[in-house]
C-alpha positions as CSV (number, residue, x, y, z in Angstrom):
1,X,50.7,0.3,49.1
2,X,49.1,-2.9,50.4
3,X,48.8,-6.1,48.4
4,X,45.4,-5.3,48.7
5,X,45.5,-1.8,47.1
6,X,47.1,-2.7,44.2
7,X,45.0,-5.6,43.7
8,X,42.1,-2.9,43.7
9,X,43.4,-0.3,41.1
10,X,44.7,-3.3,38.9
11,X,41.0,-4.4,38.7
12,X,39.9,-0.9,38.0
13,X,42.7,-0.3,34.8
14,X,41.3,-3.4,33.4
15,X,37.7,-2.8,34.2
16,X,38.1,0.6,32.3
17,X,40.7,-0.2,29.3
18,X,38.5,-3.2,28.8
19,X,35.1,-0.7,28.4
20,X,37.7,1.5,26.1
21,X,37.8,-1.5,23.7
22,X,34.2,-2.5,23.8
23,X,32.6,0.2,21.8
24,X,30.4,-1.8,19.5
25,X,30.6,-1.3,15.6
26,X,24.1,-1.9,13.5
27,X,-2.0,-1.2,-8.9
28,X,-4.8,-1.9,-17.3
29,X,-7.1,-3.0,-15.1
30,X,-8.0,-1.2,-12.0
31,X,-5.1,-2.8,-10.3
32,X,-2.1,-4.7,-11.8
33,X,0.3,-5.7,-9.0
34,X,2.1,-4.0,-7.6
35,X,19.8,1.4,10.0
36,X,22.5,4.0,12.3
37,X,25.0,2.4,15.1
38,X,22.6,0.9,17.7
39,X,22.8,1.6,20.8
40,X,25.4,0.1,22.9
41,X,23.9,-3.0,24.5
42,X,23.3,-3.0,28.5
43,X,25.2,-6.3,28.9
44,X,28.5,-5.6,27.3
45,X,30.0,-3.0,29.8
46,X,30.0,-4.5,32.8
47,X,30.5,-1.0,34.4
48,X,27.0,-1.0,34.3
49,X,26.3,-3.6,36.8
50,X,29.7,-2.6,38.9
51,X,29.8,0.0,41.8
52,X,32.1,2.3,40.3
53,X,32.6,5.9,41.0
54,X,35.7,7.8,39.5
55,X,36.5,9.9,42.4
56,X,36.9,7.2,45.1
57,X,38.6,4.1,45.5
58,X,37.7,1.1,44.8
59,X,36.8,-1.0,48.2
60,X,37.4,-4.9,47.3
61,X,34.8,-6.8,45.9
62,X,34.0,-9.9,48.3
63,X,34.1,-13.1,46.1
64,X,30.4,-13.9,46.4
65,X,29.8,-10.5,45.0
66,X,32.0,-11.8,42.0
67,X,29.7,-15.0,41.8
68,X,26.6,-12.7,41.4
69,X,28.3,-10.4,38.9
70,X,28.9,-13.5,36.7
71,X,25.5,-15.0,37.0
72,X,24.0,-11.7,36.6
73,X,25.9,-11.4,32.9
74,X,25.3,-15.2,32.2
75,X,21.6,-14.2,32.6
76,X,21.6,-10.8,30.3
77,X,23.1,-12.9,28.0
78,X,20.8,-15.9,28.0
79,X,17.8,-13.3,28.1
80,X,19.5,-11.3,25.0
81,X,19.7,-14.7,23.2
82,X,16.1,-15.5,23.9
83,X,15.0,-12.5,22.6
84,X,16.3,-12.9,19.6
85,X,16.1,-16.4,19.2
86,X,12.2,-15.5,19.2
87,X,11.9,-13.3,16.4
88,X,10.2,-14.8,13.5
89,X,12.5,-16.4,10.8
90,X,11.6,-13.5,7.5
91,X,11.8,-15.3,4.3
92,X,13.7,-13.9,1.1
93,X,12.6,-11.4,-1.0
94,X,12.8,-13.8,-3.9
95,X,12.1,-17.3,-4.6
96,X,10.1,-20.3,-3.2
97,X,8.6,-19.6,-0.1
98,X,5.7,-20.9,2.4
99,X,2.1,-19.9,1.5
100,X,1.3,-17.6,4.8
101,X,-2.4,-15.8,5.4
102,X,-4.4,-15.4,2.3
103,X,-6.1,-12.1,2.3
104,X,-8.8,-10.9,0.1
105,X,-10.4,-7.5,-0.9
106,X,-14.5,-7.9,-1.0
107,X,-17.2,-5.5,-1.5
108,X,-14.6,-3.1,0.1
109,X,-13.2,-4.7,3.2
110,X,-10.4,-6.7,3.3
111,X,-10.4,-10.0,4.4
112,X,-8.4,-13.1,6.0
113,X,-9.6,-16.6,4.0
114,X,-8.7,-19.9,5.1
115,X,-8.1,-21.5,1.5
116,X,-9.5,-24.7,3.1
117,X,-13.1,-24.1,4.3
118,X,-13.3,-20.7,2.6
119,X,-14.0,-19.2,6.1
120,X,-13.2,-15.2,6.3
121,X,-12.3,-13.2,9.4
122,X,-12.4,-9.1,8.9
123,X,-9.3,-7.8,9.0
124,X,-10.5,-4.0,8.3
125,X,-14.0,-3.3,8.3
126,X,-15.1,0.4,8.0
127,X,-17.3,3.0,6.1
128,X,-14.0,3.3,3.7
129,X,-13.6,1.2,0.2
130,X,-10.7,-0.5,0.4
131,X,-9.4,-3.2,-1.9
132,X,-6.3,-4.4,-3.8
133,X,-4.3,-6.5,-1.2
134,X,-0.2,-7.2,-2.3
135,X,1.7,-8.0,0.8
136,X,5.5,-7.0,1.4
137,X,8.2,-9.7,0.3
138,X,9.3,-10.2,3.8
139,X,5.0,-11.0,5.2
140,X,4.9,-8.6,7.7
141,X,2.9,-5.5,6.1
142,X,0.5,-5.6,3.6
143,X,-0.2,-2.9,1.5
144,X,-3.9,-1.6,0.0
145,X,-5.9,1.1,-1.7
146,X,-8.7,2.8,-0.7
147,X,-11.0,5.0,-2.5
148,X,-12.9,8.1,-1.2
149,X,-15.4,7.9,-3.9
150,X,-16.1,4.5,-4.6
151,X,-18.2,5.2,-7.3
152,X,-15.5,6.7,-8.9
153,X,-12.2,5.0,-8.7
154,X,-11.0,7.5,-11.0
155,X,-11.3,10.4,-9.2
156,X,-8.4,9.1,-6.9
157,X,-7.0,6.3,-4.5
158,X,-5.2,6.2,-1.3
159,X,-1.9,4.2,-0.6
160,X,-2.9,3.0,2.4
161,X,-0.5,0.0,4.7
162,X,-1.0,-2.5,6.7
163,X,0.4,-4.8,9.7
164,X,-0.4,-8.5,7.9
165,X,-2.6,-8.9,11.1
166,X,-4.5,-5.4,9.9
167,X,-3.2,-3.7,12.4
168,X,-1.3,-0.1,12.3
169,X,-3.5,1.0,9.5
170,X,-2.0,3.9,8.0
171,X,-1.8,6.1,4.6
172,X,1.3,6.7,2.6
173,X,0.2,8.7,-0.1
174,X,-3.1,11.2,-0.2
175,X,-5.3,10.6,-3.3
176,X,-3.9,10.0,-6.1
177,X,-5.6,9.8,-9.8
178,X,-4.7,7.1,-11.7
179,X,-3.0,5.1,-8.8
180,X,-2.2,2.1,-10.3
181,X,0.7,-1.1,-10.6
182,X,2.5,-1.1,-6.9
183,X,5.4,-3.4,-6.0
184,X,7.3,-3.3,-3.0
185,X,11.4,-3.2,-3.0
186,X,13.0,-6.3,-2.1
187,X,13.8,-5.4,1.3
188,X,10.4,-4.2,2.0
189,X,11.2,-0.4,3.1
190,X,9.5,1.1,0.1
191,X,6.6,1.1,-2.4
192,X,6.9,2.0,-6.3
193,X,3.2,2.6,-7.8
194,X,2.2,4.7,-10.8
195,X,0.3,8.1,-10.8
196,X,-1.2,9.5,-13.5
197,X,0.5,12.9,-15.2
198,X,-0.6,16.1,-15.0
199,X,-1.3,17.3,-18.5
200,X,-4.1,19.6,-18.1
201,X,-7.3,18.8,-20.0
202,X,-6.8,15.3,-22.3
203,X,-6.8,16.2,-25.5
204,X,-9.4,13.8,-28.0
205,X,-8.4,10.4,-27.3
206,X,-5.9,10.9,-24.4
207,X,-7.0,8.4,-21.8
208,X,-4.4,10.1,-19.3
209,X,-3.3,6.6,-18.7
210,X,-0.8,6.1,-15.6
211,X,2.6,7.1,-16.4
212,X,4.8,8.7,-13.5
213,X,6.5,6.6,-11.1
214,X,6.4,7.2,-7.5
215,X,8.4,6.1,-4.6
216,X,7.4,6.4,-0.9
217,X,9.0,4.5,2.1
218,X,6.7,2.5,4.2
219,X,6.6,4.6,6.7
220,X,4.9,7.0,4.7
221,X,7.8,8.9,5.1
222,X,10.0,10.8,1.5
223,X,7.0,10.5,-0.7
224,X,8.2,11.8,-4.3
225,X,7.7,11.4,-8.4
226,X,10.8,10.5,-10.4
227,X,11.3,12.4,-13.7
228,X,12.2,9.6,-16.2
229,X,11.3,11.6,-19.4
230,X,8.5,9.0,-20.7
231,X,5.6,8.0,-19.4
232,X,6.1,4.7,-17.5
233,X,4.1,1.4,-16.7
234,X,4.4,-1.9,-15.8
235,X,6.8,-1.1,-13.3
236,X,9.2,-3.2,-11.3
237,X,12.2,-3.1,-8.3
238,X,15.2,-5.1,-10.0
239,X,15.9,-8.1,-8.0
240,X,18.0,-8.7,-6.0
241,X,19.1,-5.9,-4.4
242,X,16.0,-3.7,-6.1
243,X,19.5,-0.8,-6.9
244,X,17.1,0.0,-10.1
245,X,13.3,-0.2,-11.2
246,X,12.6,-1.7,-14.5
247,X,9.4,-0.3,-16.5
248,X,8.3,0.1,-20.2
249,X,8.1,3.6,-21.5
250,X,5.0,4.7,-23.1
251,X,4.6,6.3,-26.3
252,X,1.3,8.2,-25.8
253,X,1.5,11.2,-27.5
254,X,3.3,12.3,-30.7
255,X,6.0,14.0,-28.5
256,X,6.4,10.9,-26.4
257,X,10.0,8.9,-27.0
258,X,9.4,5.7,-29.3
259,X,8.1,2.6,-26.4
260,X,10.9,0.5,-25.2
261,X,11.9,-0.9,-21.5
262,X,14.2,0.9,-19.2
263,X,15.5,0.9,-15.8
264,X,16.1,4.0,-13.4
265,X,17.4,4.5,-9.7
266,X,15.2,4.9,-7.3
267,X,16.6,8.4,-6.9
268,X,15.7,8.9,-10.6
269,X,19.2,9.0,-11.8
270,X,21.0,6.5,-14.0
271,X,18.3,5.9,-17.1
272,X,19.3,3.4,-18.9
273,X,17.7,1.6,-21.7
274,X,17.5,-2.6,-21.3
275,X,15.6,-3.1,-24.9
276,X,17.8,-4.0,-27.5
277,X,16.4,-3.4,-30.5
278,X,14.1,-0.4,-31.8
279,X,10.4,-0.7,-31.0
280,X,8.5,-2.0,-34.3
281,X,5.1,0.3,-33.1
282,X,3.7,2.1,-30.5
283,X,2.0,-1.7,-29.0
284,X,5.6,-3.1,-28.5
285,X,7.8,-3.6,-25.7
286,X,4.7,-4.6,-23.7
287,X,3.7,-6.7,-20.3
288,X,7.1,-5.7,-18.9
289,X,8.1,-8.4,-15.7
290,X,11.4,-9.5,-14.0
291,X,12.4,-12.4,-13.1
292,X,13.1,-13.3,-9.7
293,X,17.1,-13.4,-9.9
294,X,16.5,-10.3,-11.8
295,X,18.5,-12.0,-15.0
296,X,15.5,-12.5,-17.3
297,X,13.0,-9.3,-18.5
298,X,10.0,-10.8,-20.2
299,X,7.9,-8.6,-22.8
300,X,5.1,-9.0,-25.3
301,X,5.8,-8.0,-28.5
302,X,3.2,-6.3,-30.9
303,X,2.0,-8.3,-34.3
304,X,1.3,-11.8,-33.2
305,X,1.7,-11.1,-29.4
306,X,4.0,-13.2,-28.8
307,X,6.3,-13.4,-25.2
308,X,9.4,-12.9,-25.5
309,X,12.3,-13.6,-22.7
310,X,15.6,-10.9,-23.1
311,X,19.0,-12.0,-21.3
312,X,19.6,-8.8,-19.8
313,X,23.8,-10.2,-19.6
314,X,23.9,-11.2,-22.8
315,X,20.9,-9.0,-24.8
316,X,20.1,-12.5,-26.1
317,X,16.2,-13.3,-26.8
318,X,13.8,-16.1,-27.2
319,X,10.5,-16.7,-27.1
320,X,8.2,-18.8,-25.6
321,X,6.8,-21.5,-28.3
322,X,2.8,-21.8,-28.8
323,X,0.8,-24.4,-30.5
324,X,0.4,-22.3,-33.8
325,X,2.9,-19.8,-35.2
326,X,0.3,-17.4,-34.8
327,X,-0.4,-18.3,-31.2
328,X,-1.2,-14.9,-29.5
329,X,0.4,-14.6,-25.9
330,X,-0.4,-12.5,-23.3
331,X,0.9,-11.3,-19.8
332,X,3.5,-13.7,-18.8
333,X,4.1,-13.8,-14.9
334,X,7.2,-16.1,-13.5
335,X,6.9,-18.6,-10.7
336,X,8.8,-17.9,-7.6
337,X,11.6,-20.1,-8.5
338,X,12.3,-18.4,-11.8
339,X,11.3,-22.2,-14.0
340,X,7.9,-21.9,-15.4
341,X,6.0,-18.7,-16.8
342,X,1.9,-18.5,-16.3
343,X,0.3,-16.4,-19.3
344,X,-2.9,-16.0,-21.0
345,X,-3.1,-17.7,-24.4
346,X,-6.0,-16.6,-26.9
347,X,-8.3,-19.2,-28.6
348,X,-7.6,-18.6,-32.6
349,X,-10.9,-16.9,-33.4
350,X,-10.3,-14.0,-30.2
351,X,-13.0,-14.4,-28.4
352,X,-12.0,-16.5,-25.4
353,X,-8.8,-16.9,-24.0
354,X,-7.4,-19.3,-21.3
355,X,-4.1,-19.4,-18.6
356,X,-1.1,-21.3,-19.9
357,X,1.8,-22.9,-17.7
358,X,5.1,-23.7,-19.6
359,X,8.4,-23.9,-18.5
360,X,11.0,-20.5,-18.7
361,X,13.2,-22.0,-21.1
362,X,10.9,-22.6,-23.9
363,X,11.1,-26.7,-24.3
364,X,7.7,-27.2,-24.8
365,X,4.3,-24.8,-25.2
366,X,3.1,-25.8,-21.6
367,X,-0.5,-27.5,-20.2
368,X,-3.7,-25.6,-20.3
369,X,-4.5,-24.0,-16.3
370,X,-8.1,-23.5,-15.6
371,X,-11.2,-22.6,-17.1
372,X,-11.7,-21.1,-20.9
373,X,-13.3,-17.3,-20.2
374,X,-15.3,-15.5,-22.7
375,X,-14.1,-12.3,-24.0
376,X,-16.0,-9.7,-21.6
377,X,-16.8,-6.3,-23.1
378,X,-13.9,-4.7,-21.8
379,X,-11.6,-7.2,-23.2
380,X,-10.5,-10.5,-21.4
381,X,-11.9,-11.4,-18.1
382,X,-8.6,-13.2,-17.0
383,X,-6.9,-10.9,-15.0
384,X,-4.2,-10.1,-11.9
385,X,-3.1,-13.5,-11.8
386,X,0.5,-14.5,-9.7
387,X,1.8,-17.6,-8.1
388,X,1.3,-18.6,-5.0
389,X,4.8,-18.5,-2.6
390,X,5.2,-21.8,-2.9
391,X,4.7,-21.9,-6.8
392,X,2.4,-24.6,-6.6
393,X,-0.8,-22.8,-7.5
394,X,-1.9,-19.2,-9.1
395,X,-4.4,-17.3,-8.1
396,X,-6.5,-15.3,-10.7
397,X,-9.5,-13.1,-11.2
398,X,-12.2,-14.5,-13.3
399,X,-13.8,-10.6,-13.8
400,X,-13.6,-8.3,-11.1
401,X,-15.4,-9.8,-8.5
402,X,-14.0,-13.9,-8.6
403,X,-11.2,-15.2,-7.4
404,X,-9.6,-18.7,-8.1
405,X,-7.2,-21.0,-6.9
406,X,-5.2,-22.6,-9.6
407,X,-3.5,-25.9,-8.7
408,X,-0.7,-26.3,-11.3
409,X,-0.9,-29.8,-11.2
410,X,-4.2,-29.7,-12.9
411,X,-6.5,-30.9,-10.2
412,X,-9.6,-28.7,-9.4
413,X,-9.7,-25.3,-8.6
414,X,-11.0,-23.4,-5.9
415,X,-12.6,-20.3,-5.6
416,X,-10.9,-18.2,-3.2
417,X,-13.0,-15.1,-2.4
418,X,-16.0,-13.1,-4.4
419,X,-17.8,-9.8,-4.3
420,X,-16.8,-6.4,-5.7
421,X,-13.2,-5.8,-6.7
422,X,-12.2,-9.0,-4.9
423,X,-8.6,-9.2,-5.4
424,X,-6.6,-11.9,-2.9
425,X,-3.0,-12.2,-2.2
426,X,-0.6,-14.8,-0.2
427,X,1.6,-14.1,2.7
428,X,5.0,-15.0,2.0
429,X,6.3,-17.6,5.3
430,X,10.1,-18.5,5.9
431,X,10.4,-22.1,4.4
């Protein structure tokens, strides 16, 4: 055997035991809120861009042959980079992040608004009624309802999904009564909303209110109810790692268990309780929210109304102080960073009511955020209100068809969108 042969079938027992090791490892009003190995990548077996052929031998390789073999895998490389390097960066599930696109439902299209000029560019225009905009923790989808009867948002909504440009419309779930209080899981795969149950005819007074939890993948994909024993609301994915969805249990009916907050897999198994105490009435245990490092549940409880903030380490609970001891609180949402609460506060004869701001840990009753509303004849017209990404404004409905801009430093506010059911909601950016 030449010098030359063996120099040939060394570089073909390297070329191959080298590929051997290379095998790579990859919506109570009508809305509330709510991987397999990869394949192996072209550029690292660098049979691919060799002229091998396991029956014959292998002829040298001239050295400027070698040259282009290197600059050909410098290149996949550089391209491979590139590729990745222009992704956009996501932003986390949780916490402060850049205000993105705003996007608004009105008179049952849905919207882009610049929160500047107030300008709007249709995003979905068609014969359908859509509304009810919350977009996916990681920006890139939005999702939306849309009803088939518009004059009858009872009789049924669609779970409908977005791209955040409005593209790649599509439905995840056919009509369902009572659709109501969606959140999305913290990696942004799946959808948890409330149905309402199928009990036949409602007996005298039995409102059929929403109480079965759903889960569907965004996709629209492994749509299915989870049996939690209760009827559920106010539902939401456990941060961080959304293993559990937190909601209050109902007591609607005599044969209902008593009202109290629990948390469940999202394969319905694991029910646990997270209240610590024994509900005082059927009205406690209510406006059920998790905090963004999922540490903190906040509730209302029933009598004065007052908000209430449980440890979930510790079972240890305050509440957040008001001006009076008699101060009734309502619907406490946090800010992205997990520091200040936003909550409706009533005046002390009921009949107007106004947003609060106050910080988490209860040092002081917190600054007045917006305009007084009169009591409307449904109840209070201050409504669906959240922070923006950044946590430096909250949006809220004024009624169901006005939308406002909230600085928290107190400066003006803005109105953001109007019309029927105009409900807006704020991309979340990468900081």
């Amino acid at each position: 055997m030449t010098a030359s042969d063996r120099f040939d079938q060394n570089v073909s027992d390297w070329l191959h035991a080298d590929a051997e090791r290379r095998v790579p490892d990859h919506l109570d009003v009508v809305l509330r809120r709510t991987r397999t190995e990869r394949q192996r990548p072209a550029w690292s077996s660098l049979e691919r861009w060799l002229p091998m052929h396991t029956t014959l031998r292998l002829s040298p390789v001239p050295r400027a042959a070698w040259l282009l073999l290197v600059l050909a895998v410098i290149l996949a490389l550089a391209v491979a980079v590139l590729a990745v390097g222009s992704r956009p960066r996501l932003p986390e599930p949780f916490g402060l992040a850049r205000d993105g696109a705003v996007v608004t439902s009105d008179d049952g299209d849905i919207y882009s608004i610049d929160p500047t000029t107030g300008a709007k560019k249709a995003l979905i225009a068609d014969p359908a009624f859509d509304f009810g905009v919350t977009f996916s923790r990681d920006g890139t989808k939005f999702i939306f309802l849309r009803a088939p009867d518009s004059a009858n948002l009872d009789a049924g909504l669609i779970l409908m999904v977005a791209n955040a440009d409005g593209s790649g419309i599509r439905e995840l779930s056919p009509a369902v009564p009572g659709l109501d209080w969606q959140d999305w899981s913290p990696d942004s795969s799946r959808i948890a909303f409330l149905s309402r149950p199928t009990r036949g005819d409602p007996a005298p007074g039995d409102t059929l209110a929403p109480g079965v939890i759903n889960i569907v993948n965004a996709d629209g994909t492994g749509l299915r109810a989870l049996d939690v024993g209760r009827p559920a609301h106010e539902l939401s994915w456990l941060p961080p790692d959304g293993r559990e969805i937190v909601f209050r249990g109902e007591h609607l009916a005599a044969t209902d268990p008593p009202s109290g907050i629990f948390a469940v897999r999202p394969d319905g198994s694991g029910l646990r309780p997270i209240s610590t105490k024994p509900a005082a009435d059927s009205s406690d245990y209510q406006d059920v929210v998790v905090s963004p490092d999922g540490a903190h549940v906040m509730y209302r409880s029933s009598g004065f109304m007052r908000l209430h903030i449980l440890d979930l380490d510790t079972g240890a609970t305050r509440f957040l102080p008001g001006p009076t001891r008699t101060s009734s609180q309502q619907g406490g949402v946090f800010s992205p960073d997990g520091l200040s609460v936003v909550y409706m506060r009533w005046a002390d004869d009921g009949k107007s009511s106004q947003l609060i701001i106050a910080p988490t840990d209860g040092s002081n009753i917190g600054n007045a955020l917006g305009p007084v509303a009169a009591l409307g004849p449904d109840g209070p017209i201050i409504n669906n209100y959240v922070f923006t990404p950044d946590g430096k404004a909250v949006i809220a409905n004024y009624g169901d068809n006005l939308t406002r801009l909230l600085p928290i430093d107190g400066s003006d506010s803005t109105i953001l969108s109007q019309g029927s059911l105009a409900f807006a909601a704020y991309q979340r950016l990468a900081p």
